[in-house]
C-alpha positions as CSV (number, residue, x, y, z in Angstrom):
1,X,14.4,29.8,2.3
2,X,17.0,26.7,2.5
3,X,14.1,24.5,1.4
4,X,14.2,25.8,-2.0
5,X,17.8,25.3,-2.0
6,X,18.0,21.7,-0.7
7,X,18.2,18.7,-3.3
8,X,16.5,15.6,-2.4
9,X,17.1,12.3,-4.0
10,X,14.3,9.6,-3.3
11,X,14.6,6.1,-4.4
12,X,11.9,4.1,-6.0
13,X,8.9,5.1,-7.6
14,X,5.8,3.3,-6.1
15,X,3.5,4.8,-4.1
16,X,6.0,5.6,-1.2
17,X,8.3,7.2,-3.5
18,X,6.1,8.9,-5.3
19,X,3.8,9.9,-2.4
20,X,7.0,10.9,-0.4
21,X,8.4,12.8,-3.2
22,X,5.0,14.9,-3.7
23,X,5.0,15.8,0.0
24,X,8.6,16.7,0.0
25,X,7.9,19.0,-3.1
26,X,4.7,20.7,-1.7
27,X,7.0,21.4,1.5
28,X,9.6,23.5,-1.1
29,X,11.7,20.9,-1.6
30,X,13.7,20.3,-5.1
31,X,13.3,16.5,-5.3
32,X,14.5,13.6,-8.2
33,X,13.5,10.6,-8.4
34,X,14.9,7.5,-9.3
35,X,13.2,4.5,-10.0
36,X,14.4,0.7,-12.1
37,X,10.9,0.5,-13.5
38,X,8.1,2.7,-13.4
39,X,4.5,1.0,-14.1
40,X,5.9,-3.2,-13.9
41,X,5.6,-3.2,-9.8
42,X,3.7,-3.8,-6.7
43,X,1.6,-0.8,-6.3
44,X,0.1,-1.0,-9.8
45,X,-0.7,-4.4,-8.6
46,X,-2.4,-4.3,-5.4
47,X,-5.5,-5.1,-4.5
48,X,-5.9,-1.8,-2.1
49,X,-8.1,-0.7,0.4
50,X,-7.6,1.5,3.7
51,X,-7.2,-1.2,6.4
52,X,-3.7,-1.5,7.9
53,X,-2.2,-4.6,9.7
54,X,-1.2,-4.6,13.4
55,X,2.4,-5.5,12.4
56,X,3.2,-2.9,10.2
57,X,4.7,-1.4,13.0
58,X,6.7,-1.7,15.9
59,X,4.5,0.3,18.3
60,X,0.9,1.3,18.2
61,X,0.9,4.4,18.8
62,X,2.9,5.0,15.2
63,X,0.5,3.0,13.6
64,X,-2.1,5.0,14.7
65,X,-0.6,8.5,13.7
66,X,0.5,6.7,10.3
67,X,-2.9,5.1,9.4
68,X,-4.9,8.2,10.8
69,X,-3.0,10.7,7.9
70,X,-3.6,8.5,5.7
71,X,-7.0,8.0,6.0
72,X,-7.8,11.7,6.1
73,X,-5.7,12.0,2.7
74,X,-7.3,9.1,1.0
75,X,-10.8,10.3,2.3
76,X,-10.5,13.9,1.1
77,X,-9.1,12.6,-2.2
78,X,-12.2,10.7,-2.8
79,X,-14.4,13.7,-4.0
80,X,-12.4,13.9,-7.6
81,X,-13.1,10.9,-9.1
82,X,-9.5,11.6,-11.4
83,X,-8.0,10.2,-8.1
84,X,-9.2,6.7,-8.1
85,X,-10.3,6.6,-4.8
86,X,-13.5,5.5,-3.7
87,X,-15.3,4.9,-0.3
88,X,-17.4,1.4,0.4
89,X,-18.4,-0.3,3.4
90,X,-15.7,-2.9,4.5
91,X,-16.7,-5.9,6.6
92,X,-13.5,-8.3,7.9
93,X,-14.7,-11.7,8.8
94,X,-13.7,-14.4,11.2
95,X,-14.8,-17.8,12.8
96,X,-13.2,-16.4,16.2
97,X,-13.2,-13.3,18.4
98,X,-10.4,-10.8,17.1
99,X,-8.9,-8.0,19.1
100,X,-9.9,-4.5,17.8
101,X,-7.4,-3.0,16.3
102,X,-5.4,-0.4,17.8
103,X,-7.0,2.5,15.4
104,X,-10.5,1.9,16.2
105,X,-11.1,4.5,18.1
106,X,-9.4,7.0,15.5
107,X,-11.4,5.9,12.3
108,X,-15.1,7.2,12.2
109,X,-17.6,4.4,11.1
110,X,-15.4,1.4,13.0
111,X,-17.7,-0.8,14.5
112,X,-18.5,-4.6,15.1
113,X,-20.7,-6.5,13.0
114,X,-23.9,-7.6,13.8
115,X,-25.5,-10.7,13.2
116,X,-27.4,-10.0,10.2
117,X,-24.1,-9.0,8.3
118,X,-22.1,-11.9,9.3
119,X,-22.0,-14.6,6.5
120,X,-22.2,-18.5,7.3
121,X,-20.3,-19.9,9.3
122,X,-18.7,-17.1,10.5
123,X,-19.2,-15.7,14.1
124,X,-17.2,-12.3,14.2
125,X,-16.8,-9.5,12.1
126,X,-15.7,-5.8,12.0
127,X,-16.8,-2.9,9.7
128,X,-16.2,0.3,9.0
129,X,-18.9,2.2,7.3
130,X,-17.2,3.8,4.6
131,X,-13.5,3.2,4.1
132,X,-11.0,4.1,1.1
133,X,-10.7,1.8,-1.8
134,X,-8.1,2.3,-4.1
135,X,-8.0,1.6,-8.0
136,X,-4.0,1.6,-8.0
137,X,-3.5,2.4,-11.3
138,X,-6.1,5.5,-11.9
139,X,-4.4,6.9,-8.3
140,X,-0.7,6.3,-9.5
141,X,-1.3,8.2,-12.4
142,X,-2.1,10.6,-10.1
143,X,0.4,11.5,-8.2
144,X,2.6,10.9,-11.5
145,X,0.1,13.6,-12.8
146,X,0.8,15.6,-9.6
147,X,4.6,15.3,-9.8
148,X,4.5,16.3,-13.1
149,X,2.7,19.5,-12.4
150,X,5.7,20.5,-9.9
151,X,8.4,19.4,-12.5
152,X,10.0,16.8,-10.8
153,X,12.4,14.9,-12.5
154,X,11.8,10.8,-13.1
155,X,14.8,9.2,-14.4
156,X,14.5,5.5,-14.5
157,X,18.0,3.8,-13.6
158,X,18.6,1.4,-10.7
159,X,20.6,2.6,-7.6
160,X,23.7,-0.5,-7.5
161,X,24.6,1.0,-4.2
162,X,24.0,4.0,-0.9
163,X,27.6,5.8,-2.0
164,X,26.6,5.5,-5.5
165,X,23.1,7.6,-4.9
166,X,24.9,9.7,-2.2
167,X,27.3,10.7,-4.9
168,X,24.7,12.4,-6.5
169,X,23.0,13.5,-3.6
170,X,24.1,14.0,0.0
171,X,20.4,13.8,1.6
172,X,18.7,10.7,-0.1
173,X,15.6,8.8,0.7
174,X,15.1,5.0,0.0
175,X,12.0,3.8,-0.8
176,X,13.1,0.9,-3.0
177,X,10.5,-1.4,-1.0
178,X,11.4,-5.3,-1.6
179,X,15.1,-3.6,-3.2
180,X,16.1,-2.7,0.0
181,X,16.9,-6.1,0.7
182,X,19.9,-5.8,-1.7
183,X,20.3,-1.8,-1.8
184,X,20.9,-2.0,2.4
185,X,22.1,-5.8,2.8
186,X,18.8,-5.8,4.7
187,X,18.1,-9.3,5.4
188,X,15.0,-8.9,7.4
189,X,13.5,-8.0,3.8
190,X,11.8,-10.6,2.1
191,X,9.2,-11.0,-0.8
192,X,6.0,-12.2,-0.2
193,X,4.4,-13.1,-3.3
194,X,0.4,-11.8,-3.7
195,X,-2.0,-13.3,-6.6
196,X,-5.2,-11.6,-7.3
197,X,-7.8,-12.2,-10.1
198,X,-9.7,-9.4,-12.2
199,X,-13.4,-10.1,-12.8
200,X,-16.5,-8.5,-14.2
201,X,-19.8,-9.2,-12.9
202,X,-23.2,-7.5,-14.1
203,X,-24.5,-8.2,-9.9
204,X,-24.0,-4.8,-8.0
205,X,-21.4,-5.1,-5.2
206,X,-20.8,-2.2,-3.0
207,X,-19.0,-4.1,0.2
208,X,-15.2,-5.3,1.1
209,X,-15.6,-8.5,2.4
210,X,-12.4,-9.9,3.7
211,X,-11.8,-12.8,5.9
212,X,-9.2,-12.6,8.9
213,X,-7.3,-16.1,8.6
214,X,-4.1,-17.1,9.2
215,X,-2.1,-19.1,6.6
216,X,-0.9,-18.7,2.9
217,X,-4.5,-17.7,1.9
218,X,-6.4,-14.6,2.4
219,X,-9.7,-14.3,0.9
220,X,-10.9,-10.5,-0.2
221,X,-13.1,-9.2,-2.6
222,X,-13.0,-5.6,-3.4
223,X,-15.1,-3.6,-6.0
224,X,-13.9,-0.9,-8.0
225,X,-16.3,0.7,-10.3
226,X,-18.4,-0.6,-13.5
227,X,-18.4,-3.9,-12.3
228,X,-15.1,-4.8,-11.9
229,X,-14.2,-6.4,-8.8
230,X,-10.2,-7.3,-7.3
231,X,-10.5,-10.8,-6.1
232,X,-7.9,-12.3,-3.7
233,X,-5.4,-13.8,-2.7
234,X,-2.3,-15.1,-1.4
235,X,0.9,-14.7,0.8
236,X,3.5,-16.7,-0.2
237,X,6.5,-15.6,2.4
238,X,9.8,-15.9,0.5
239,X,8.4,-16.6,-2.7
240,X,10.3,-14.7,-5.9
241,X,7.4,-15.7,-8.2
242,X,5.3,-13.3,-10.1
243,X,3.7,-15.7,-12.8
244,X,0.1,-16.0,-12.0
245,X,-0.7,-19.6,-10.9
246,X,-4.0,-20.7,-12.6
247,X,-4.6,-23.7,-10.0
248,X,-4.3,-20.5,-7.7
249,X,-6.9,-18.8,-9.7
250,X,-9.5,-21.3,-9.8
251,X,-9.1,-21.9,-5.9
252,X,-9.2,-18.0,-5.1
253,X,-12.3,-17.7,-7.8
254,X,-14.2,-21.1,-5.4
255,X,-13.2,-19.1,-2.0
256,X,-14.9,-16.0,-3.5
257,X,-17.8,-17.2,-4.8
258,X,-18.7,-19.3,-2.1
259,X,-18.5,-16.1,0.2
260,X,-19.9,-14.2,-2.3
261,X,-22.7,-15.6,-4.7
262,X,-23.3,-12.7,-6.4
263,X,-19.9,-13.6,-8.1
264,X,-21.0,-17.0,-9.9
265,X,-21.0,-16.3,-13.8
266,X,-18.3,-13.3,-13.0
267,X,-16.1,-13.1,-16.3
268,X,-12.2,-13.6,-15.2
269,X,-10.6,-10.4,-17.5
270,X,-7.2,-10.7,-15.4
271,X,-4.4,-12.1,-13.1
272,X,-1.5,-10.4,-11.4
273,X,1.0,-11.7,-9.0
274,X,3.7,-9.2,-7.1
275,X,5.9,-9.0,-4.3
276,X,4.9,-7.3,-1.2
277,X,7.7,-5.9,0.7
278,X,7.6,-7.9,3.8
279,X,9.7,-6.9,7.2
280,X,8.5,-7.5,10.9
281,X,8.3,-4.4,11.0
282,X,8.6,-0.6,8.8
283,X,11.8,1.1,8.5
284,X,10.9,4.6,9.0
285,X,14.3,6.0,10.5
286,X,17.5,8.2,9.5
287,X,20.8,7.1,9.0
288,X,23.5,9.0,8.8
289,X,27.3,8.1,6.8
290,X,29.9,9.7,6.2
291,X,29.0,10.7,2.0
292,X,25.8,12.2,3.5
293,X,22.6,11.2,5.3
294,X,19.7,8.5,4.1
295,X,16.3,8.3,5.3
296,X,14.8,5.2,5.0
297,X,10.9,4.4,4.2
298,X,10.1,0.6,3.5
299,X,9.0,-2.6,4.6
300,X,5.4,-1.5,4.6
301,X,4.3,-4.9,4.1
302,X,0.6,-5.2,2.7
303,X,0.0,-2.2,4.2
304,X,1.2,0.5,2.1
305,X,-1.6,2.3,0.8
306,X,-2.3,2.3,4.3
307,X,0.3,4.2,5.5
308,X,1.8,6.4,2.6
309,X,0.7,9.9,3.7
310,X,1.3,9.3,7.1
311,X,5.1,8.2,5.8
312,X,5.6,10.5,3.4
313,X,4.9,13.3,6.7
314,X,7.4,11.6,9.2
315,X,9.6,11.6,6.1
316,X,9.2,15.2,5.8
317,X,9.9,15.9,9.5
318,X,13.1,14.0,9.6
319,X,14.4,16.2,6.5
320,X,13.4,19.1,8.4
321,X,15.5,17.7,11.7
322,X,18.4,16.7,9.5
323,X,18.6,20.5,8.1
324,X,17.9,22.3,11.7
């Protein structure tokens, strides 16, 4: 079969390269990877759970397909608790009427909220009953765990260039997220700098409250298990920072308590700060030159544990066009 005889290169090991890699190796594929750092980036950072934004994508009805995988993936997954996936009710708040989004109907559990689950001072909200909530760094050593099983081959080293991966490989797939900026002279690229706090609270909090505002802030809390609890955030558009801001901290720790009180006396164990990879809009498309061919997957935004699965397939049908 010319699947076991194909080599695939991917580019980047977060959890688009590594989720694209797994589903290019369960499909027969011989896949490397190559990644400049392995556990100092965005996805062990995140503060992740399944709700994906409207602009991820240039048309709905992608976003739909994308999101819709990936739910289904994340959902199944929840069952082994090795995965780092669990399910919790999510409630996004606002002070105005949103639109529902375009993946309503294909999400079992989406709803609007009533008026005994909106919080003060807020007149609109949307929930979905039970929704995936990923602990990023249990689920990517998951899928590491996962690639491992199927032998493939991690090398840490830094792609300078397209010719110089296509040297190596004539079929090659970028997922080099906020890289691609330099890797493809993609200027539509840019970092977007995310702070989040760590706490521990002994209060029992089994919701993800978000609130739907526009600006450099966006309030979420999210709890993981025993207590701890992902506390957010920002979007800083442009911003190469990733030193955690403690003026930040103490504003995002106010936002969070006042919109949840069950967090007052919540120990602080952590900060992070990363770079989303933002872009108007996913790159999800092949190019072909003349070394070989390139199949790019980035500029998923905030939105990539979103969208991953549903990626990592429409990666796997363009390698199967590009061999046909």
């Amino acid at each position: 079969m010319y699947r076991q005889n194909t080599n695939v290169l991917v580019l980047g090991a977060g959890v688009i390269g590594l989720s694209t890699s797994l589903r290019l190796v369960r499909a027969g594929y011989k896949v490397t990877v190559w990644a400049e750092h392995r556990k100092a980036i965005t996805s062990y950072k995140a503060g992740a759970f399944w709700w994906p934004s409207e602009s991820a994508t240039e048309h709905s009805e992608e976003l739909i397909q994308l999101s819709k995988e990936t739910f289904s993936f994340l959902n199944a997954l929840s069952s082994d608790k090795n995965t780092g996936i669990i399910c919790h009710k999510v409630l996004g708040l606002s002070m105005i009427k949103q639109p529902l989004p375009s993946w309503h109907n294909a999400i079992p559990g989406f709803r609007l909220a009533n008026q005994q689950e909106l919080k003060a001072g807020y007149h609109f909200g949307q929930v979905i009953e039970q929704t995936p909530v990923i602990i990023p760094e249990m689920f990517m050593l998951w899928l590491e765990s996962e690639i491992g099983k199927r032998k493939i081959t991690i090398i840490e080293h830094k792609a300078n260039s397209i010719n110089e991966a296509l040297a190596e490989c004539s079929l090659v797939i970028n997922c080099t997220g906020i890289g691609a900026s330099t890797l493809c002279h993609d200027q539509g690229v840019r970092p977007m700098s995310g702070q989040l706090l760590q706490v521990i609270t002994k209060n029992k909090l089994d919701t993800v409250l978000f609130i739907d505002e526009p600006g450099t802030e966006k309030t979420h809390i999210i709890p993981y298990t025993d207590g701890k609890v992902i506390l957010g955030g920002t979007r800083f558009l442009d911003d190469w920072n990733t030193e955690p801001d403690y003026n930040i901290s103490a504003k995002i720790l106010q936002r969070c308590t006042t919109l949840e009180p069950k967090l007052v006396g919540a120990q602080i164990i952590g900060s992070t700060r990363a770079l989303r990879p933002w872009r108007s809009a996913l790159r999800l498309a092949t190019e072909t030159l003349d070394k070989g061919t390139i199949i790019h997957n980035y500029g998923h935004g905030g939105s990539g544990y979103s969208l991953f699965w549903g990626c990592a397939n429409e990666v796997l049908k363009l390698v199967e066009q590009h061999k046909s």
